[in-house]
C-alpha positions in Angstrom: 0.1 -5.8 -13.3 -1.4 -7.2 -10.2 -1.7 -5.9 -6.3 -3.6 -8.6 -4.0 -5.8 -6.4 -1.2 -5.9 -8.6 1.7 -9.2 -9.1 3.6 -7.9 -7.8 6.8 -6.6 -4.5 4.5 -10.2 -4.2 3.1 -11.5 -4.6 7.0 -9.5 -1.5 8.1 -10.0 0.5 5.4 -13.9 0.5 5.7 -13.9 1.0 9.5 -11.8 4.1 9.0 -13.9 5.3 6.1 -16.9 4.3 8.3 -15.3 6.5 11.3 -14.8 9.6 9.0 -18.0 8.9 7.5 -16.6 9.0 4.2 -16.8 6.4 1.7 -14.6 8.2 -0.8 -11.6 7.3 1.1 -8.8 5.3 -0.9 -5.1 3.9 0.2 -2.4 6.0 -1.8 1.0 3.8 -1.6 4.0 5.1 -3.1 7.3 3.9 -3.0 10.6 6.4 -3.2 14.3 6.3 -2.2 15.3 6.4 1.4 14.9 3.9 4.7 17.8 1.6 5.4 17.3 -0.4 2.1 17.5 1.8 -0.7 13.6 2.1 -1.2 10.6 2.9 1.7 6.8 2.7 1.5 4.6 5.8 1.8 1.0 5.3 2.8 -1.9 8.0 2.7 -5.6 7.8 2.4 -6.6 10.2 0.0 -10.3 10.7 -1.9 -10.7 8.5 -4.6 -12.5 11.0 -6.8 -9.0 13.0 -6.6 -6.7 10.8 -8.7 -3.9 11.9 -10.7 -3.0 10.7 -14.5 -0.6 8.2 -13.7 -2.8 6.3 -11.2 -3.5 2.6 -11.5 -6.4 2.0 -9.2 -6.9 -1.8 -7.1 -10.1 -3.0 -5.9 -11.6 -4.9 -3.7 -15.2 -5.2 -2.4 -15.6 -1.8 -3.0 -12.2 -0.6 -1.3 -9.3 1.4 -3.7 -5.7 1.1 -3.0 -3.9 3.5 -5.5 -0.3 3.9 -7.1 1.2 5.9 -9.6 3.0 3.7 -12.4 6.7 4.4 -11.3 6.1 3.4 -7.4 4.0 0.4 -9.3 7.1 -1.1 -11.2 8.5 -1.5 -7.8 5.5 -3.5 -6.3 3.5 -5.7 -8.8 2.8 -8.7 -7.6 2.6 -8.3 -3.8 0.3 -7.7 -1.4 -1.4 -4.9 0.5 -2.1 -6.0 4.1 -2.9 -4.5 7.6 -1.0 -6.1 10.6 -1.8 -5.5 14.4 1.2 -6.5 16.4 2.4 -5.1 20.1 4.9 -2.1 18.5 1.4 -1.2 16.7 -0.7 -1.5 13.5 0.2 -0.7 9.8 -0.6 -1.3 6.7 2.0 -2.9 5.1 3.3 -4.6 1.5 4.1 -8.1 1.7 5.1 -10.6 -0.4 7.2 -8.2 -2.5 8.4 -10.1 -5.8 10.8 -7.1 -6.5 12.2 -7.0 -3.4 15.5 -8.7 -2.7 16.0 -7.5 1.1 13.5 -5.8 3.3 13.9 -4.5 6.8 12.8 -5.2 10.4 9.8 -3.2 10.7 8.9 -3.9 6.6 9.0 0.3 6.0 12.1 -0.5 3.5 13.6 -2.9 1.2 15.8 -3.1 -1.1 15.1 -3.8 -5.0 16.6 -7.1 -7.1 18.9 -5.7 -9.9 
């Protein structure tokens, strides 16, 4: 099972771990029922050296995004980006291969059957 980190993901998530002067710091995405679509995205930053069991951990250049197996089913194969746009900034998963429908804002989506 795959997860792309996209260079602008990696960008944001050393500036904030250079801000909080703290290199431990890793992207915790988890994905449980609820938005408009069936399914919603939860992002945290959390310290890597504080994973649980079930964790499968994603690198890149030195930056961790992590997900628990279950929330992992529902996003193999996409990728983890960070978009600036006028309503504001986010990381965000893109390019969903499970995903049949997504929303608006990209918070929820809706899984293919």
């Amino acid at each position: 099972m795959h997860i792309e980190i996209t260079d602008r993901a990696v960008k944001q998530l050393k500036y904030i771990s250079e801000q909080e002067k703290n290199s431990n710091n890793a992207l915790r995405i988890t994905v449980d029922s609820g938005g408009c679509h069936g399914f919603q995205y939860f992002y945290d930053l959390m310290e890597s050296n504080s994973f649980k069991e079930d964790d499968v951990v994603f690198e890149n250049d030195g930056v961790k995004v992590v997900v628990d197996e279950i929330s992992l089913g529902m996003i193999k194969g996409s990728k983890i980006d960070y978009t600036e746009e006028l309503i504001g900034s986010q990381f965000q998963v893109s390019d969903n291969p499970q995903a049949a429908s997504g929303c608006g804002c990209g918070i929820s989506f809706e899984i293919k059957v």
